[in-house]
C-alpha positions in Angstrom: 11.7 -28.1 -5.8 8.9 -26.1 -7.7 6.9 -25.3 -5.1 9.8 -24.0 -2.8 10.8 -22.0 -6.1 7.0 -20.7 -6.3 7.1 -20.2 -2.4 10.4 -17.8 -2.6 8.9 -16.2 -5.8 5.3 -15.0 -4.1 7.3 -13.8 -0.8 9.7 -11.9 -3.2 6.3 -10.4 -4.7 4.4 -9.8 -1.4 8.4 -8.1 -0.2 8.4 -5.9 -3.5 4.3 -4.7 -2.2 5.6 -3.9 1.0 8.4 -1.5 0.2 6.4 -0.2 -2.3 3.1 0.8 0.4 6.5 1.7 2.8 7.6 4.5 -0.1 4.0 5.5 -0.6 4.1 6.6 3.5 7.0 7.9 3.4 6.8 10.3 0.4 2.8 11.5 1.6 4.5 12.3 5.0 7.0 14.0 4.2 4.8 16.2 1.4 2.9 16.9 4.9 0.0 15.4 3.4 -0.5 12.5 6.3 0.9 10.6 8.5 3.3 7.3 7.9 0.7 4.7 6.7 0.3 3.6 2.8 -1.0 0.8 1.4 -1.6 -1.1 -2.5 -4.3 -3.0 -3.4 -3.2 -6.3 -5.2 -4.8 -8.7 -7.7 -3.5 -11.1 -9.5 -0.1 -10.5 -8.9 -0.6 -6.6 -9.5 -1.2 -3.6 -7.9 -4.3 -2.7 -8.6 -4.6 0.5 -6.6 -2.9 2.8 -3.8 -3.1 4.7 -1.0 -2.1 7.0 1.9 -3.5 8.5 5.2 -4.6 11.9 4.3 -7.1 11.7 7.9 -5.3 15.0 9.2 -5.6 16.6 5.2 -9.1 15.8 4.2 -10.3 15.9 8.3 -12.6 12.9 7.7 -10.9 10.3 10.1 -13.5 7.6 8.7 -11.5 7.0 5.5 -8.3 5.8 6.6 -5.9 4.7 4.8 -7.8 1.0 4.8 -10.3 2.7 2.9 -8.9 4.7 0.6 -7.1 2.3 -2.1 -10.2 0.3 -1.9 -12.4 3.4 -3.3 -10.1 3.3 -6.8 -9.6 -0.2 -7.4 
C-alpha cells in the first residue's frame, strides 16, 4: 500500500511541474515575449529553475527553451 501511496504522491508532484511550465507558456506568450513553450528544472522534489522561449525576443534560436532553465539552475 506504501508504494502505491508514494506512486500517486510523485505523479501528483510531476502534475503540479507541469501546470506550473504550462502557466509559465502561457503568461510569456501572452506578454509577447515568446511563443507557447515553458519549462522548470527540478531537483529533489523542487523547482530548481525556470524557463520560457524567448527565440523570437532575444533572436538567438540556439537557446531554446531546453536551454534556458538549464543556464540558472
Amino acid at each position: 500500500m506504501h508504494a502505491k501511496r508514494m506512486k500517486n504522491q510523485n505523479r501528483s508532484k510531476s502534475v503540479e511541474f507541469m501546470h506550473r511550465a504550462i502557466e509559465l507558456s502561457r503568461e510569456h506568450m501572452h506578454a509577447g515575449q515568446g511563443g507557447p513553450f515553458g519549462a522548470v528544472i527540478v531537483k529533489d522534489g523542487k523547482i530548481v529553475a525556470e524557463g520560457w522561449n524567448c527565440v523570437f525576443r532575444l533572436r538567438r534560436p540556439a537557446v531554446s527553451v531546453r536551454f534556458r532553465p538549464a543556464i540558472g539552475a
